[in-house]
Backbone bond lengths (Angstrom), bond angles and torsions (degrees), N, CA, C in turn:
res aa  C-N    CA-C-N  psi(-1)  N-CA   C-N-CA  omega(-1)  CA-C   N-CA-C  phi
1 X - - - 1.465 - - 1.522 111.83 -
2 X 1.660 112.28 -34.68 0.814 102.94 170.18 1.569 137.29 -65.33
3 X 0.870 90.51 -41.29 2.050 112.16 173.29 1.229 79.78 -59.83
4 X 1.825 157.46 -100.84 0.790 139.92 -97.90 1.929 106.97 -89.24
5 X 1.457 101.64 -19.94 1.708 101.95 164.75 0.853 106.88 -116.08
6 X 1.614 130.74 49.30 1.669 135.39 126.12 1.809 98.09 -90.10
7 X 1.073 115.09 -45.33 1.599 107.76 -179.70 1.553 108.31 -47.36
8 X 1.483 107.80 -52.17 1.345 103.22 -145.36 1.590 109.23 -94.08
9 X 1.520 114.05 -15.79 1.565 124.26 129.24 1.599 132.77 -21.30
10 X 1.296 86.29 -50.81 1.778 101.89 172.26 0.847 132.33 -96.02
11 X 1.361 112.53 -4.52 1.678 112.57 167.37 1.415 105.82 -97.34
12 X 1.493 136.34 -30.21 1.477 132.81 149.51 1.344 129.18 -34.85
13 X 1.981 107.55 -60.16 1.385 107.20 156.49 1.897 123.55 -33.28
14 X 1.553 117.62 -47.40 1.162 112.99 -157.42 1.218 118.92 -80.93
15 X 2.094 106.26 -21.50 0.956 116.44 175.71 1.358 129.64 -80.73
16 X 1.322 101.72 -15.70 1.958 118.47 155.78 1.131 119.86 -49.59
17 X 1.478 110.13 -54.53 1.314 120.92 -140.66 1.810 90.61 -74.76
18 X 1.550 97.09 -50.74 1.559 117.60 -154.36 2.142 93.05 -67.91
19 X 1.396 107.23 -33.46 1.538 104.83 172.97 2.136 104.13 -64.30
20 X 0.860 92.49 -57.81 1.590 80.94 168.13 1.013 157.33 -30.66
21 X 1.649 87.49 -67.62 1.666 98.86 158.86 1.749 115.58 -52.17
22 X 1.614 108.25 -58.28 1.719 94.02 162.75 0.902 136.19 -8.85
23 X 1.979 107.94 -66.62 1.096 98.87 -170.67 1.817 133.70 -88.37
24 X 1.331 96.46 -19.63 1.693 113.19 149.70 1.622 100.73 -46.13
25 X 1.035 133.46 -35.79 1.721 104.69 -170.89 1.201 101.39 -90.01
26 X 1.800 129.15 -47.59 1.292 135.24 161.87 1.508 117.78 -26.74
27 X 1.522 119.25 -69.30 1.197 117.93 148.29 1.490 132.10 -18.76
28 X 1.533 117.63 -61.68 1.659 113.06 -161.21 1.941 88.36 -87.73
29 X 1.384 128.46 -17.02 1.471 128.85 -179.08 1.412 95.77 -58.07
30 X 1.664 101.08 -59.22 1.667 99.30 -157.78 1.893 102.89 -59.99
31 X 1.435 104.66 -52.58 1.584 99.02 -169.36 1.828 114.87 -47.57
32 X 1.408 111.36 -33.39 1.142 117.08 -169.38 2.008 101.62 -68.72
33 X 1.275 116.63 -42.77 1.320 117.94 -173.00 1.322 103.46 -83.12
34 X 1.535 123.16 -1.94 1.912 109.08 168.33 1.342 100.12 -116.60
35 X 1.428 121.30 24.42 1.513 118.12 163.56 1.575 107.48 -118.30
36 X 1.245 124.19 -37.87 1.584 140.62 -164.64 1.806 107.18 -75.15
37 X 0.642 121.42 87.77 1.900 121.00 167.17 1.431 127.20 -107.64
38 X 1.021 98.45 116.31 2.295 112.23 171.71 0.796 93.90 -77.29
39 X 1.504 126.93 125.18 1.309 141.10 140.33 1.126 126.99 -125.80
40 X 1.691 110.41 108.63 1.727 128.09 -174.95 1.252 117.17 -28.01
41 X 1.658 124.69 134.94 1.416 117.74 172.65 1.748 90.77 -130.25
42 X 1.386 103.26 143.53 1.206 119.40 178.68 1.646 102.94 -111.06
43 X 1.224 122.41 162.46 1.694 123.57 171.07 1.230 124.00 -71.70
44 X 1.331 122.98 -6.68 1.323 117.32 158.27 1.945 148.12 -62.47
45 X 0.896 101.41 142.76 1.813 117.09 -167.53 1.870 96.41 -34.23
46 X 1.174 106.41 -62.78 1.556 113.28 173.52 1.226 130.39 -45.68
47 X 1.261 101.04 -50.36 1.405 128.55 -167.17 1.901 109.90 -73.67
48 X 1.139 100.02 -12.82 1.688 100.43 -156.84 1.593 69.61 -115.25
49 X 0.970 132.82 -44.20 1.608 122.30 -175.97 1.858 110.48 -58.75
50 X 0.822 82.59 -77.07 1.939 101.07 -172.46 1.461 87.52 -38.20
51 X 1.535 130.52 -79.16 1.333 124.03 -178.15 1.150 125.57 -26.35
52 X 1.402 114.36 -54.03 1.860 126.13 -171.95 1.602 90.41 -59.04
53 X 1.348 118.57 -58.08 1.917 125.60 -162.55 1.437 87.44 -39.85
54 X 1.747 114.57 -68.82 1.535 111.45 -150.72 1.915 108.48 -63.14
55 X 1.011 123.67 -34.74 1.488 158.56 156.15 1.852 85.60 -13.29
56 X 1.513 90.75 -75.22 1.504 96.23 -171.32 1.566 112.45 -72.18
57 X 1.386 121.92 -30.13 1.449 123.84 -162.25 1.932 101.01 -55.02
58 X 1.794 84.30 -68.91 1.463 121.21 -171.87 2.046 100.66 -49.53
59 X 1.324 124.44 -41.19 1.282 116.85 -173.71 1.683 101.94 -60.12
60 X 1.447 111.33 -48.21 1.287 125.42 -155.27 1.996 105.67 -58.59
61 X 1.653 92.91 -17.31 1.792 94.09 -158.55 1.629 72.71 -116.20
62 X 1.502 121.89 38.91 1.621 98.96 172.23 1.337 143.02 104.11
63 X 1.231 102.90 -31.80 1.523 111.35 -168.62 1.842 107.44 -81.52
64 X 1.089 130.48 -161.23 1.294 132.94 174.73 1.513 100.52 -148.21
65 X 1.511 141.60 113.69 0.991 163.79 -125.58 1.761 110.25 -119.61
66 X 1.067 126.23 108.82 1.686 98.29 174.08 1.600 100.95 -135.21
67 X 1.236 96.93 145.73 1.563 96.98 178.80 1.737 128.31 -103.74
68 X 0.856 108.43 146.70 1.830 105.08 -162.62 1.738 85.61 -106.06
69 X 1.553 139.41 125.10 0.706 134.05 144.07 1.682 136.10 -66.05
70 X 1.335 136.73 88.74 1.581 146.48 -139.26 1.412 92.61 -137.60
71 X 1.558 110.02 150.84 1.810 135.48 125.28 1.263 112.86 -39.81
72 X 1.012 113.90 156.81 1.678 123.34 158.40 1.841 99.26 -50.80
73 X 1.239 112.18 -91.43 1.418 123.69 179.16 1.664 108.65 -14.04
74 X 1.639 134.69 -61.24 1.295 134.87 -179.85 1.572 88.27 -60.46
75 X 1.243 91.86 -72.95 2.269 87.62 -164.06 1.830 101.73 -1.81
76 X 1.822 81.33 -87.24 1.787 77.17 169.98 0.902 153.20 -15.61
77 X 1.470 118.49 -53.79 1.087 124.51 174.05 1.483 133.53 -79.51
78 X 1.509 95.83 -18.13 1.894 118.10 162.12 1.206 87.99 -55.24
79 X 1.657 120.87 -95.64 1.384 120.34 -175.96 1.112 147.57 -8.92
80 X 1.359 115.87 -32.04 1.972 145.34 -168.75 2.059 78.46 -98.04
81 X 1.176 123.16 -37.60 1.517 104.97 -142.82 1.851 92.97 -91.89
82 X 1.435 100.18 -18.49 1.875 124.05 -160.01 1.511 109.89 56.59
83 X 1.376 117.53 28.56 1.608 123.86 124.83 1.483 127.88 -23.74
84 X 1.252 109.44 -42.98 1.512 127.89 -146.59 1.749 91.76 -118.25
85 X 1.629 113.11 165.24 1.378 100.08 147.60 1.202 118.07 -152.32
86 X 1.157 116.69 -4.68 1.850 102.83 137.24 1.455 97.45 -167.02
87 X 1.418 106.47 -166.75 1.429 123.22 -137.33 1.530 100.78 -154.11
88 X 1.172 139.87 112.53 1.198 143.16 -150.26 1.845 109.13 -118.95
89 X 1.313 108.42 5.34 1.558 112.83 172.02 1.289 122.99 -145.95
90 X 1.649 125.32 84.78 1.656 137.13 160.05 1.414 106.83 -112.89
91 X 1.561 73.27 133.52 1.744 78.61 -168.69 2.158 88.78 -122.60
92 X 1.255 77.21 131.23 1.641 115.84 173.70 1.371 137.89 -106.60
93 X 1.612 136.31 157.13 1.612 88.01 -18.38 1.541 114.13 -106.93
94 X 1.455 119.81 42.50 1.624 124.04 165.17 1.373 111.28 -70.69
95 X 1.134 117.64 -77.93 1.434 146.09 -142.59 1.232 117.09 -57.67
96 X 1.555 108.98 -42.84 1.573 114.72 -166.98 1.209 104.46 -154.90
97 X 1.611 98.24 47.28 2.023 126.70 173.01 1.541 98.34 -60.85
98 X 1.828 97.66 -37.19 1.593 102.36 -145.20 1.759 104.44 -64.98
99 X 1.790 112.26 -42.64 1.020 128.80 151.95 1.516 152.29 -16.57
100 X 1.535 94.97 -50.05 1.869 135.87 179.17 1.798 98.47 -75.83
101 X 1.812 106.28 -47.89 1.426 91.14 -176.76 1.673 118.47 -94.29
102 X 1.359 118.37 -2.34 1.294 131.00 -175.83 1.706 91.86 -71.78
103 X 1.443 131.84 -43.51 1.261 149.68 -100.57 1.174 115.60 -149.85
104 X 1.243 131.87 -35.71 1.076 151.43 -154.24 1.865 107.88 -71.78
105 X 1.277 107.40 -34.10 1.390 99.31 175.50 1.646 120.20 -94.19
106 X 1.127 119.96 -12.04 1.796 128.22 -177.12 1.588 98.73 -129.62
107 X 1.387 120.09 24.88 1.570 116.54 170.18 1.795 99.66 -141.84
108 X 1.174 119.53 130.54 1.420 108.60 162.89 1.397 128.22 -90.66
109 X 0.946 131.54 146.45 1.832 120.28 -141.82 2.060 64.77 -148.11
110 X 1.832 93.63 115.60 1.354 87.88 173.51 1.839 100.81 -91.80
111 X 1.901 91.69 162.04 1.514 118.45 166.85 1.727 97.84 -49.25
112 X 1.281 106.08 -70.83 1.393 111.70 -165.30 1.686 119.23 -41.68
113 X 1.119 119.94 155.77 1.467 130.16 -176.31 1.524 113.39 -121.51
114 X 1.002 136.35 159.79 1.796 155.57 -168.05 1.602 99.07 -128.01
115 X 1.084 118.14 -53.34 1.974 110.56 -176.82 1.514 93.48 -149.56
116 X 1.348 104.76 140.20 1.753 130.70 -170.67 1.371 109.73 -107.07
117 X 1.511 131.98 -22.22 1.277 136.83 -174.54 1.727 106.39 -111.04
118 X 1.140 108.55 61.75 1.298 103.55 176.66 1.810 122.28 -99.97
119 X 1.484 118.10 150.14 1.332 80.02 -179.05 1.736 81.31 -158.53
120 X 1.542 106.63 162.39 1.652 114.62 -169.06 1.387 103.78 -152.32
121 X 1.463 108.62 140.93 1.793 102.55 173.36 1.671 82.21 164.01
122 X 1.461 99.74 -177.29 1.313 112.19 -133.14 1.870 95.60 -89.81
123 X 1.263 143.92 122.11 1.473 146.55 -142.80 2.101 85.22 -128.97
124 X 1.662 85.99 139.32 1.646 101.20 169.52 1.669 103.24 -148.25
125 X 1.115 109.60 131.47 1.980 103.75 173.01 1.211 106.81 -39.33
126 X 1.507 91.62 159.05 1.609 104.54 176.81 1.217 125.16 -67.77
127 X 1.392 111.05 -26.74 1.659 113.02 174.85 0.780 139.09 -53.13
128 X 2.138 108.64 -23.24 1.302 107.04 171.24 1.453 123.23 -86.51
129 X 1.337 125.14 75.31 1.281 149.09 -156.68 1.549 107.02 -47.05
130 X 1.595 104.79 -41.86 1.621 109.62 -165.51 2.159 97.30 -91.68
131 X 1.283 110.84 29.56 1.340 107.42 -172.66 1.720 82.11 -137.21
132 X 1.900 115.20 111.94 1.131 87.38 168.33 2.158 86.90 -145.04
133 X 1.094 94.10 7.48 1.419 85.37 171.36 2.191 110.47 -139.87
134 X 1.383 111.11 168.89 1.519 110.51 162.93 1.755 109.70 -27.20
135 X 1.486 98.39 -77.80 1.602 107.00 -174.12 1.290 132.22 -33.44
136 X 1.686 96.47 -22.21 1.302 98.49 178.87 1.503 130.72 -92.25
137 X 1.047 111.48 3.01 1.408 144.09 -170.23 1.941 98.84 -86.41
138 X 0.839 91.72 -14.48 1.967 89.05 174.63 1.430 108.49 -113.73
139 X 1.333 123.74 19.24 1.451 124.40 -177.45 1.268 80.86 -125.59
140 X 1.242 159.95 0.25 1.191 156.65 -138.65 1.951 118.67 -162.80
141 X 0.998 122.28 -5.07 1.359 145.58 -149.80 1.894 93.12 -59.81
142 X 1.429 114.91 -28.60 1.218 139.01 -157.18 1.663 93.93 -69.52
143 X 1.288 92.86 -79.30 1.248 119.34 173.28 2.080 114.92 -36.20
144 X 1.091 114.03 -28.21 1.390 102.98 171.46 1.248 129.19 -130.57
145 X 2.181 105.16 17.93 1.324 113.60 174.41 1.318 110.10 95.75
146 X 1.037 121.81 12.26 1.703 131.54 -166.34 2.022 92.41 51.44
147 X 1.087 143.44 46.00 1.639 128.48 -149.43 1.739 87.86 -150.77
148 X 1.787 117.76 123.94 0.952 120.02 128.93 2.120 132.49 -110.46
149 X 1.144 86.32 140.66 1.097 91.42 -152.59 1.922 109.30 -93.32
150 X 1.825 100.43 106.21 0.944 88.26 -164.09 1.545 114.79 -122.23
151 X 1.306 134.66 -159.06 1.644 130.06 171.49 1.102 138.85 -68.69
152 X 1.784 101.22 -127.39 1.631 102.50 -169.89 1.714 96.85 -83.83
153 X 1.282 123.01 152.90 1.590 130.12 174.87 1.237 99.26 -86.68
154 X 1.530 100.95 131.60 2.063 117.20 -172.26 1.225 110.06 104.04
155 X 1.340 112.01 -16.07 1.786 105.68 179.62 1.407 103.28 -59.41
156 X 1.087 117.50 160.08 1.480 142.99 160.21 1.164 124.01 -26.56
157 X 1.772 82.24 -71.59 1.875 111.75 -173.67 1.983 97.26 -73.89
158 X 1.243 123.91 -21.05 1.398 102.85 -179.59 1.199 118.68 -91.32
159 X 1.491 122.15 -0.41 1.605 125.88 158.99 1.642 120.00 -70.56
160 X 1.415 103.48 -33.54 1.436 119.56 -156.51 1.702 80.22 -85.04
161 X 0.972 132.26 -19.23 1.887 136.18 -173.82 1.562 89.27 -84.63
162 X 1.146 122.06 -52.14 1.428 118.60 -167.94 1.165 117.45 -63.40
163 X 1.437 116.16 -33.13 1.465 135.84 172.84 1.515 114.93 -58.95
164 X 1.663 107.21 -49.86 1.442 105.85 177.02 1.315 118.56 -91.97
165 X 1.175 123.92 6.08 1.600 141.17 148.44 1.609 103.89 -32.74
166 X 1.381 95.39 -82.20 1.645 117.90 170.96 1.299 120.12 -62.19
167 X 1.365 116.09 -23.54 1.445 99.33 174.56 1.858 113.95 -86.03
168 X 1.176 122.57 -28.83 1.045 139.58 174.47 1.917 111.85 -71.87
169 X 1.025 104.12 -6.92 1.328 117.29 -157.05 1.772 124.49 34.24
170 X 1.484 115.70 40.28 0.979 124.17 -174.36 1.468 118.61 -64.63
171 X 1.281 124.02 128.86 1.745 130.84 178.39 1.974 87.54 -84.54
172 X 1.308 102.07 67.33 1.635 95.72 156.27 1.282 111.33 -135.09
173 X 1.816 119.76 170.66 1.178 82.20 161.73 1.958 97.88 -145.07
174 X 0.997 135.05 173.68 1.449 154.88 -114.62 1.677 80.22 -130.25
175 X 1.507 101.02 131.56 1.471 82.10 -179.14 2.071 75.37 -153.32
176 X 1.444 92.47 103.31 1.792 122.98 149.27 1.206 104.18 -8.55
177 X 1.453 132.63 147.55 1.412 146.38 153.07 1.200 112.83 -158.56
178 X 1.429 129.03 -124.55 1.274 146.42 168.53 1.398 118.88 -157.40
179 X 1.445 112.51 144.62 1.823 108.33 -171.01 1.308 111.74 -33.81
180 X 1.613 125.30 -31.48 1.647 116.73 -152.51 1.086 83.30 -97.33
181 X 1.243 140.74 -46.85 1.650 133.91 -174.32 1.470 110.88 -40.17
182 X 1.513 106.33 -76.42 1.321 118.34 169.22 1.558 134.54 -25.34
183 X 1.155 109.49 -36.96 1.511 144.02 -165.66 1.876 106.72 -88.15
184 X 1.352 93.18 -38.14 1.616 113.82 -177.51 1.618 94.49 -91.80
185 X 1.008 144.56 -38.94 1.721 131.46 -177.96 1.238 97.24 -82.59
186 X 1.732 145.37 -25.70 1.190 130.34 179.84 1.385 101.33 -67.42
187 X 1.442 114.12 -58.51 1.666 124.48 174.76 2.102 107.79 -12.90
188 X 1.709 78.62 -75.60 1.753 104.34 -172.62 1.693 93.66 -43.50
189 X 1.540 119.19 -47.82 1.526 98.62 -158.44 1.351 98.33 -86.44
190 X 1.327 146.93 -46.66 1.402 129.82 -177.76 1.377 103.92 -51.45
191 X 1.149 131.41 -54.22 1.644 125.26 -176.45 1.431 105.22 -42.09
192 X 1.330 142.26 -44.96 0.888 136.07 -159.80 1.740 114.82 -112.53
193 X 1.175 104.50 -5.79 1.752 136.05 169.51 2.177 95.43 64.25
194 X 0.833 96.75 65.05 1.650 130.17 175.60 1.415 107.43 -86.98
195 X 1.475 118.82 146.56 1.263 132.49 169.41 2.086 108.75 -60.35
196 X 1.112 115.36 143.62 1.539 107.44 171.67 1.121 115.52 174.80
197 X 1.417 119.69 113.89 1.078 132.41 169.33 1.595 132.86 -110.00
198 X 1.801 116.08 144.55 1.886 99.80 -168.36 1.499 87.91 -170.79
199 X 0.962 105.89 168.02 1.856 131.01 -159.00 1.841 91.14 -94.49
200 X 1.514 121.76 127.68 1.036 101.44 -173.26 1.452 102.24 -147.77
201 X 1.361 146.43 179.36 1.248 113.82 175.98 1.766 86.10 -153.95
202 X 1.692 113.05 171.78 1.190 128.64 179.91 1.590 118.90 -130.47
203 X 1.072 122.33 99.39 1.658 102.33 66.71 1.516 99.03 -114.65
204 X 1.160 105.50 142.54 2.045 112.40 167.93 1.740 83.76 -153.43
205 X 1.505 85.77 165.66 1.237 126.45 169.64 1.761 109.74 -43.57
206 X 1.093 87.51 -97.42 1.797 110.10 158.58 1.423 134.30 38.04
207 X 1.678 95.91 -59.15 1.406 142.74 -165.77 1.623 106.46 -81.06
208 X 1.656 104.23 -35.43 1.386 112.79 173.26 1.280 103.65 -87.33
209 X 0.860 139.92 -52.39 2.127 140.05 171.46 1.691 120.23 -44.80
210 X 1.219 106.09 -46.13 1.366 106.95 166.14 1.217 125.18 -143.99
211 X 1.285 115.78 174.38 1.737 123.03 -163.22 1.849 106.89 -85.86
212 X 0.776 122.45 97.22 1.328 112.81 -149.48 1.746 95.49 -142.16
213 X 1.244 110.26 107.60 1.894 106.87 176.83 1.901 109.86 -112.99
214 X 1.239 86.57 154.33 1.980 107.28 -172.49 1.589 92.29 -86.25
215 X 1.341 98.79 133.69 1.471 141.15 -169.54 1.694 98.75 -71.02
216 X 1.511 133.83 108.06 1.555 133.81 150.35 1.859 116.45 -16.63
217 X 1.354 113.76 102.55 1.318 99.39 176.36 1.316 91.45 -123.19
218 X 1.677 109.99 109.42 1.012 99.60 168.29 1.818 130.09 -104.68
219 X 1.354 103.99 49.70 0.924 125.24 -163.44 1.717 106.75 -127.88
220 X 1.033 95.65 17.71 1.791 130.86 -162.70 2.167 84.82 -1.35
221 X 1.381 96.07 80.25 1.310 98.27 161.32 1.547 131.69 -94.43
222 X 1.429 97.64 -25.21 1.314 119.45 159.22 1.404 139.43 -85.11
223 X 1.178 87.29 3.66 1.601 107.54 173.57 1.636 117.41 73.26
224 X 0.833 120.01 -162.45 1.433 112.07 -175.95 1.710 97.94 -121.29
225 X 1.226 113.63 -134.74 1.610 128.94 -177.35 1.694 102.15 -51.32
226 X 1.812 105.25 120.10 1.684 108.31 -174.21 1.688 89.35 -93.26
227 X 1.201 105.24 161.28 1.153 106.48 -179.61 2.357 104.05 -134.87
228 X 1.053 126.96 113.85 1.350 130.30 -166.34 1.201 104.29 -86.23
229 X 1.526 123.06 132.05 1.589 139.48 165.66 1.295 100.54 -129.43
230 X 1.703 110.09 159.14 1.376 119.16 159.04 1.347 106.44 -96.15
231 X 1.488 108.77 176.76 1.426 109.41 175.22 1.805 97.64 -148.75
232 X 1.570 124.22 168.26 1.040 132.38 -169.34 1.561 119.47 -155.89
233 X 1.105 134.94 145.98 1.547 139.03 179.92 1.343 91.02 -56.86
234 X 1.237 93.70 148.97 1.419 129.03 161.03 1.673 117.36 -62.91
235 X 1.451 91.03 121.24 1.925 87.53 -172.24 1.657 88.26 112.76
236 X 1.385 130.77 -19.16 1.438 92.01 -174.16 1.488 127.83 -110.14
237 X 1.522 114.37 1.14 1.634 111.08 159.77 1.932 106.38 -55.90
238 X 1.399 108.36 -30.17 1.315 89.24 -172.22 1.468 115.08 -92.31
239 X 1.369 118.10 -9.36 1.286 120.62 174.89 1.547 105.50 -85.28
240 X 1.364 128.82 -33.48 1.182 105.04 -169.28 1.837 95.38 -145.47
241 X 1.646 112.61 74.79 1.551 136.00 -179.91 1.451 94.64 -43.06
242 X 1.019 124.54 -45.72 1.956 114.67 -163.87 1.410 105.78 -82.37
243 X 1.295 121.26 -49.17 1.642 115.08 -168.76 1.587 83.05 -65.51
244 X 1.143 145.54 -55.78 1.219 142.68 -140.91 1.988 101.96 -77.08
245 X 0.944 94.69 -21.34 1.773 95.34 -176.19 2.115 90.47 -80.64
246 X 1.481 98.97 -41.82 1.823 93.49 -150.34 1.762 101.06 -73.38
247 X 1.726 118.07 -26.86 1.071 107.30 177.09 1.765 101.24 -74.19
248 X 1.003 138.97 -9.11 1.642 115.66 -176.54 1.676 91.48 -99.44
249 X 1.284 132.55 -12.85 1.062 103.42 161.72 1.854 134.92 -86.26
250 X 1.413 97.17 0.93 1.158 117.26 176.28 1.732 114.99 -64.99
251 X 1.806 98.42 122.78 1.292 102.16 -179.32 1.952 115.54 -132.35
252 X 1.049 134.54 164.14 1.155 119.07 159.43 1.392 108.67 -171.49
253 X 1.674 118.99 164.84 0.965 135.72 -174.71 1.644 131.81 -115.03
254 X 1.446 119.49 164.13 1.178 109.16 -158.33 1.679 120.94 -44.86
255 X 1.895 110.83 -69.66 1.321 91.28 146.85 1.414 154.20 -20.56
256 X 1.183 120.09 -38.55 1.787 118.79 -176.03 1.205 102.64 -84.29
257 X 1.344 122.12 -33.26 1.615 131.79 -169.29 1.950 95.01 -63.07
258 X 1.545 103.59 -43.84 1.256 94.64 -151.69 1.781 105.49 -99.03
259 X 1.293 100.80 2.75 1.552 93.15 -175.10 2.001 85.01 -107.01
260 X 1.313 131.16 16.69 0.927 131.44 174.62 1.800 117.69 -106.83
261 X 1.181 92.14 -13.61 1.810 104.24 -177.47 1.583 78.58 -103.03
262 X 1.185 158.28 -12.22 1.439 157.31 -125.72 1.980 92.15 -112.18
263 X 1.244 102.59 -67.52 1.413 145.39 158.62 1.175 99.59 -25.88
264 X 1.396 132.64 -125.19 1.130 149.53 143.01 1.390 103.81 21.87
265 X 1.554 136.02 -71.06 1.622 151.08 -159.42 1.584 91.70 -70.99
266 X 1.377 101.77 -52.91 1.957 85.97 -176.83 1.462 121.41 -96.06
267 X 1.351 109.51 20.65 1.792 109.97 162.96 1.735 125.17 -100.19
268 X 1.131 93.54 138.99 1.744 92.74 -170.05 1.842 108.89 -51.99
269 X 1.238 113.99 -8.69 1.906 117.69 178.78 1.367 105.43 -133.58
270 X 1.294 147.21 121.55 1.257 134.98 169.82 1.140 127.67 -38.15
271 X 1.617 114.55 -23.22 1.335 124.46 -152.91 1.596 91.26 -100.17
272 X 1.297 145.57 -41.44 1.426 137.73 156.24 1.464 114.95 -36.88
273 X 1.105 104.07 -63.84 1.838 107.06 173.79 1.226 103.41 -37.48
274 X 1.575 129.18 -56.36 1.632 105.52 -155.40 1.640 96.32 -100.50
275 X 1.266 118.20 -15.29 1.804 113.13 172.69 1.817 92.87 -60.74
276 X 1.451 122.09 -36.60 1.679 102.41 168.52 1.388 125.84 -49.42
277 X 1.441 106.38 -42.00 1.529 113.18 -144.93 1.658 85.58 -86.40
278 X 1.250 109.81 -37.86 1.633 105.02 -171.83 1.964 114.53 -50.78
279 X 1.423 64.51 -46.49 2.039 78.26 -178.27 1.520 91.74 -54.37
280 X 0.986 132.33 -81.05 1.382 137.71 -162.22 1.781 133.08 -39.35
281 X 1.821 98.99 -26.44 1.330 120.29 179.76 1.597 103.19 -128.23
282 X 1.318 121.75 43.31 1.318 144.19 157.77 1.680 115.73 -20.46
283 X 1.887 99.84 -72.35 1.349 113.80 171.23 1.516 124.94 -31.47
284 X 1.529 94.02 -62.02 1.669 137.56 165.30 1.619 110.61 -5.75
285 X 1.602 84.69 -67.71 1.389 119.47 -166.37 1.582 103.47 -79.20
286 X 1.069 130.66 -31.66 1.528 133.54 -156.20 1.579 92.86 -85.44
287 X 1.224 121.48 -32.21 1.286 107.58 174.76 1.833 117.37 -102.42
288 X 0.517 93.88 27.36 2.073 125.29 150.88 1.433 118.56 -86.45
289 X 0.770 116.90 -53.07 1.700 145.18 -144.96 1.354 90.76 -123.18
290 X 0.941 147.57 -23.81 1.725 121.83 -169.82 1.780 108.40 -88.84
């Protein structure tokens, strides 16, 4: 009898022990997945800003931050796969329509908005005086190489170019790069007061560096007023209720946007730049976060 409730002693013990340990790993799983968040960064001026801010917001209240470097097009598709867990730049509802309907049922594309005055279409310096709309760009084709010169391939804004390619029936053609590329041949041509044309959108930096005006489309292919949301996998208002309340309360304006890419653009780490700006727009932030 005795042997037989030392056995059966020990198989209780093991079954404690071994329920425990479970739940210690269950435990440190769950804490790790309501502290740990991917959030997509794309190469853009905005995009590397707003990210770094939340980067810093979200560390400060706890969380642990990681960034997935992506295209628009992957983002997505992280998102659809819940790879990803959210995505802090769709811009609506032109730009990244194509996205919303690819997406729309295994991606949540929030109501809420981040900037209301947004706007994108095709930008040439001011100098070129006799260039002040689309149309005019086919009386002129000479003058800029038949060539607009545009970004990353999968963006939004470089479909919606392709679109008014054809809708305009323009003999040009769209030639891929990357924001800094792009950004660096506008540089080269105002320095040198050069023909140049490229798909560009506001709020950016840009706009403050050089004199640079948006092209008449009156073919409103670009839509009129963009309006910016984030979006996030499915599963994550309920996995993570607080980040998910503070980004829909998240708002900002032309100024903050731009003295925040400002920040960020002239610090040797992005993430110093906006750990400045955060400190600085505290208030800002408290009603985000509260």
């Amino acid at each position: 009898m005795k042997k037989g409730l030392s056995f059966i002693l020990a198989i209780i013990m093991v079954a404690v022990l071994t329920a425990c340990g479970n739940n210690d790993q269950a435990g440190t799983a769950s804490e790790e997945k309501d502290k740990t968040l991917s959030i997509g960064q794309i190469s853009w001026a905005e995009n590397i800003a707003v990210t770094n801010m939340w980067k810093v917001i979200l560390e400060d209240k706890g969380y642990d931050v990681e960034f997935n470097y992506l295209n628009m097009g992957s983002t997505m598709t992280a998102l659809d796969s819940g790879d990803l867990d959210a995505s802090l730049e769709v811009w609506l509802p032109v730009q990244d329509a194509n996205y919303l309907e690819k997406y729309q049922d295994t991606v949540n594309f929030s109501d809420a908005t981040w900037f209301d005055n947004a706007k994108v279409g095709l930008v040439v310096p001011t100098y070129l005086e006799d260039i002040n709309s689309v149309k005019d760009l086919k009386e002129h084709k000479e003058m800029f190489n038949s060539e607009i010169v545009g970004f990353d391939p999968g963006a939004g804004t470089m479909e919606v170019t392709e679109q008014l390619i054809k809708d305009y029936n323009l003999d040009f053609e769209l030639v891929p790069s990357s924001e800094s590329a792009m950004l660096a041949e506008i540089k080269k041509a105002v320095k040198d007061e050069e023909p140049i044309v490229a798909p560009l959108w506001s709020p950016h930096w840009v706009f403050s560096k050089y004199d640079l005006k948006f092209l008449e489309d009156s073919q409103n292919t670009y839509g009129g007023v963009e309006k910016i949301h984030h979006a996030t996998r499915q599963g994550f208002e309920k996995d993570y209720p607080e980040v998910s309340k503070w980004f829909k309360n998240w708002k900002m304006n032309d100024q903050q946007v731009a003295e925040l890419i400002h920040y960020v653009e002239s610090s040797d780490e992005p993430v110093d730049g906006a750990r400045k700006w955060v400190k600085e727009n505290q208030d800002l932030i408290n009603e985000w976060v509260k």
